[in-house]
N, C-alpha and C positions, 0 to 999 in steps of 0.2 A: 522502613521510612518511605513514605511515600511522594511526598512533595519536597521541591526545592529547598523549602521554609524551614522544615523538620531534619533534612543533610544540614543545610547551614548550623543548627542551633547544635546538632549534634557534633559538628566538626567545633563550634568553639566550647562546647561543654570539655571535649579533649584537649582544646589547647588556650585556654583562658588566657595565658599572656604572650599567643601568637605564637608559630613553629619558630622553631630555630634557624637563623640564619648565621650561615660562617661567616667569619670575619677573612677577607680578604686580604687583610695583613693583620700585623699585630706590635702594635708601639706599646710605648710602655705605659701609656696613659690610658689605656685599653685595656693590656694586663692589669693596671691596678685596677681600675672599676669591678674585673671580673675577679681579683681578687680579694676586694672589698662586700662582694655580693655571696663568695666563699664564707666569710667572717661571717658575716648576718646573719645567715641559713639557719645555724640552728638554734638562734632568741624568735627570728620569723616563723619558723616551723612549730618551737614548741607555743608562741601565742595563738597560733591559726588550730591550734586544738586544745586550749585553755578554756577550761569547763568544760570540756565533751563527756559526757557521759557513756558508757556500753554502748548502749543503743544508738548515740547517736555517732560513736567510731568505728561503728559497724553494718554505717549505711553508704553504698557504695556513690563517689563522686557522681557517674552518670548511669547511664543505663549500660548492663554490662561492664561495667568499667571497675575497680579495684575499691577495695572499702578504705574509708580514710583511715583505718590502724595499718591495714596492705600499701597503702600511700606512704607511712610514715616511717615502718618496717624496712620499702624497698629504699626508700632516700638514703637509708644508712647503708643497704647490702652496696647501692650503686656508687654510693662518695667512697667506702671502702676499696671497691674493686678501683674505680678514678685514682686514689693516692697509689695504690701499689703499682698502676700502669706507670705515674707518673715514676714512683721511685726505678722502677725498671728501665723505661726512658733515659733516666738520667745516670746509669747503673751498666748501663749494656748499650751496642752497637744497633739499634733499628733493630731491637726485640717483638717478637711477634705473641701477641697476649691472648691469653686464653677466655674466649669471651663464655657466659654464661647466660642462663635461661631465666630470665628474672620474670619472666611468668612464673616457672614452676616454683622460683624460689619463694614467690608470693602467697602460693598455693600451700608452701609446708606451715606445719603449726604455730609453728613460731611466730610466722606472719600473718597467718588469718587468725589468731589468738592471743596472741600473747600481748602483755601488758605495753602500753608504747612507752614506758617512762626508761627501760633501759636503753631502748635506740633513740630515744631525744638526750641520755646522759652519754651516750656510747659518741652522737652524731658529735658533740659538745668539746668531749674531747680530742675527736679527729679531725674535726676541723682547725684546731688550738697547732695540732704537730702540721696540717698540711699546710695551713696560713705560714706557720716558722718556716717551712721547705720553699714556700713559693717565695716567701721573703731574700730568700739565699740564692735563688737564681736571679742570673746576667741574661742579657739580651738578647745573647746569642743562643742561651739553653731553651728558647722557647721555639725555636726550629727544630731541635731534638725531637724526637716522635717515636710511635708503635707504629707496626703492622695491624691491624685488624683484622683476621680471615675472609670477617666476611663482608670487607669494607674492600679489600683488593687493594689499599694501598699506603702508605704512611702518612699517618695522623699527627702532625706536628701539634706539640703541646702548647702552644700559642691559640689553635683552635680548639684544644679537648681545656682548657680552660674557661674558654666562652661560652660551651657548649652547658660544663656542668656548673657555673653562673647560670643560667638561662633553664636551666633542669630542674634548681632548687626553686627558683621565683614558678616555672611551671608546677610544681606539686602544691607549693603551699599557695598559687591560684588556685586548685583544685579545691580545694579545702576551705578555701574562704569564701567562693563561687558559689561553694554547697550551701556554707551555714549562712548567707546573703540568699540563697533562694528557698530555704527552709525557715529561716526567721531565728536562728540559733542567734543568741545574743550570748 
């Protein structure tokens, strides 16, 4: 990239609905939104890839950047890995979670192949048990937190809530972003 013009358009092809910003605290009227946007993910996910064809799930969001089957693949490996921090969280003393390579995981067959209809049914269903888990915490469980290696320090789940609200609405911008600038109707 050469000019100013070309970083910018590049920096928001990656972040279509803006980076992430932590919430500074966390009320309850905040946890429900981010738990409402939990709920959503996977009716907005499997519509933002409603009629893709092959070809067209296996063109990458931007330049360098993950094909939308690899978009659709990781939202389920990453919400996966989210609920069991959460469960751990709530499970154990300021557990320290074992993070993963979700490049390479992207990179195995399954995700640069394989069909998306079982991790839009897989996402369907875990969002169903994690929406019932978040429903069952008190106010206080949302200071509970993980360790992150390689964050250096504990992640109160009042933030890793907002964060993967804000994760799912970024992937399926990716994917809408695409078929809005390709003319996919």
């Amino acid at each position: 990239m050469n000019t100013f013009e070309e970083w910018m358009m590049a920096d928001d092809l990656r972040y279509p609905t803006g980076r992430f910003v932590p919430p500074s605290s966390w009320t309850d009227a905040a946890t429900a939104e981010s738990r409402a946007a939990i709920a959503a993910l996977p009716a907005a996910l499997r519509r933002a890839v409603d009629g893709l064809d092959d070809r067209q799930l296996d063109t990458p969001y931007r330049d360098d950047g993950w094909t939308v089957r690899q978009v659709v693949h990781h939202v389920l490996d990453s919400h996966v890995n989210a609920y069991c921090r959460f469960k751990l969280a709530m499970t154990e003393d300021e557990p320290t979670i074992k993070p993963y390579q979700e490049a390479r995981w992207a990179e195995l067959p399954d995700g640069r192949t394989g069909s998306v209809e079982p991790s839009l049914d897989a996402l369907e269903g875990l969002h169903v048990r994690w929406c019932r888990f978040l429903d069952g915490m008190s106010t206080s469980d949302w200071d509970r937190g993980f360790h992150h290696p390689e964050h250096g320090e504990l992640i109160p789940l009042g933030r890793t809530i907002a964060m993967y609200a804000w994760h799912g609405r970024h992937h399926v911008g990716h994917i809408t972003a695409l078929r809005d600038r390709e003319g996919w109707k």
